[in-house]
C-alpha positions as CSV (number, residue, x, y, z in Angstrom):
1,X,45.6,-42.9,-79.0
2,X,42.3,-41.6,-79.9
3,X,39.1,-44.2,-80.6
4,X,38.0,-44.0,-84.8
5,X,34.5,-43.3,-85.1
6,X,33.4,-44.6,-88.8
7,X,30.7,-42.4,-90.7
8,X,27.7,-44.3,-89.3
9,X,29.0,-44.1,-86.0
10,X,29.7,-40.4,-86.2
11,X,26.1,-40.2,-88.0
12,X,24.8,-41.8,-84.2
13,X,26.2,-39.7,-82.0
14,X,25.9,-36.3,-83.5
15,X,22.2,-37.6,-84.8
16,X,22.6,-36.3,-88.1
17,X,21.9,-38.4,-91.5
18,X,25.0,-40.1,-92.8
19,X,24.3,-37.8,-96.5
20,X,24.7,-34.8,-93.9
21,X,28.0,-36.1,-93.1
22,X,29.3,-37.2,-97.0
23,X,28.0,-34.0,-97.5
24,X,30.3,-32.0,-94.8
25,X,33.2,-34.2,-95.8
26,X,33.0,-33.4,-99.5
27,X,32.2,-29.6,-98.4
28,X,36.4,-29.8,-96.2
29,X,33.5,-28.3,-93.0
30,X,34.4,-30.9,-90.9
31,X,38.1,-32.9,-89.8
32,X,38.5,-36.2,-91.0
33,X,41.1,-39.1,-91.8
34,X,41.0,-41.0,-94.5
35,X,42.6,-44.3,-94.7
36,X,42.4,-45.1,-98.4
37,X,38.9,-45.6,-99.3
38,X,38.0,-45.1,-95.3
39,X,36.8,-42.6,-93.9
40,X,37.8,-42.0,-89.9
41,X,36.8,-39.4,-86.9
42,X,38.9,-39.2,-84.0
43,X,37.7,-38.0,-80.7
44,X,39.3,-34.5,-81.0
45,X,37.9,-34.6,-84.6
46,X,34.0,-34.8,-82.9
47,X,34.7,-32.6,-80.4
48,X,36.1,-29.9,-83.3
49,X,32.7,-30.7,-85.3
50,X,30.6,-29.8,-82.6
51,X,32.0,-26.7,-81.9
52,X,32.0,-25.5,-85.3
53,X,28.5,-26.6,-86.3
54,X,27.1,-25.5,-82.6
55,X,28.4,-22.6,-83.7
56,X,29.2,-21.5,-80.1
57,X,32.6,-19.7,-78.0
58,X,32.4,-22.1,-75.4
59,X,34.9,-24.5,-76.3
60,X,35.2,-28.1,-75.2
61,X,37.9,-29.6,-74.8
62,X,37.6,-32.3,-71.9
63,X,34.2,-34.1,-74.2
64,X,33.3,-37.5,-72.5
65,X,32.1,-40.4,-74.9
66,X,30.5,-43.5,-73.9
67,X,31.6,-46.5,-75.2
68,X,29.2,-48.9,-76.8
């Protein structure tokens, strides 16, 4: 099963401003899950974010993450 990031942690990692992110979400740019008022990224959810905001054809699939 894949780790949930929370906003702020997603905000972190892709160093982008938590508004950015609302922002994205309310814009349907970016995969999410939301768990009633939550709102959850999986790995496979980052990895699909940075492809489509790095705007690239490389695609990756095999992304490492560090855990904190």
């Amino acid at each position: 099963m894949d780790e949930l990031y929370t906003v702020n942690e997603l905000s972190e990692k892709l160093k982008y401003s938590r508004s950015t992110i609302y922002r994205w979400i309310e814009e349907g740019s970016i995969p999410h899950q939301r768990m009633g008022r939550q709102i959850r990224f999986t790995e496979n959810d980052v990895v699909c974010i940075i492809n489509k905001k790095a705007n690239c054809k490389e695609v990756y699939h095999d992304a490492y993450w560090p855990k904190y």
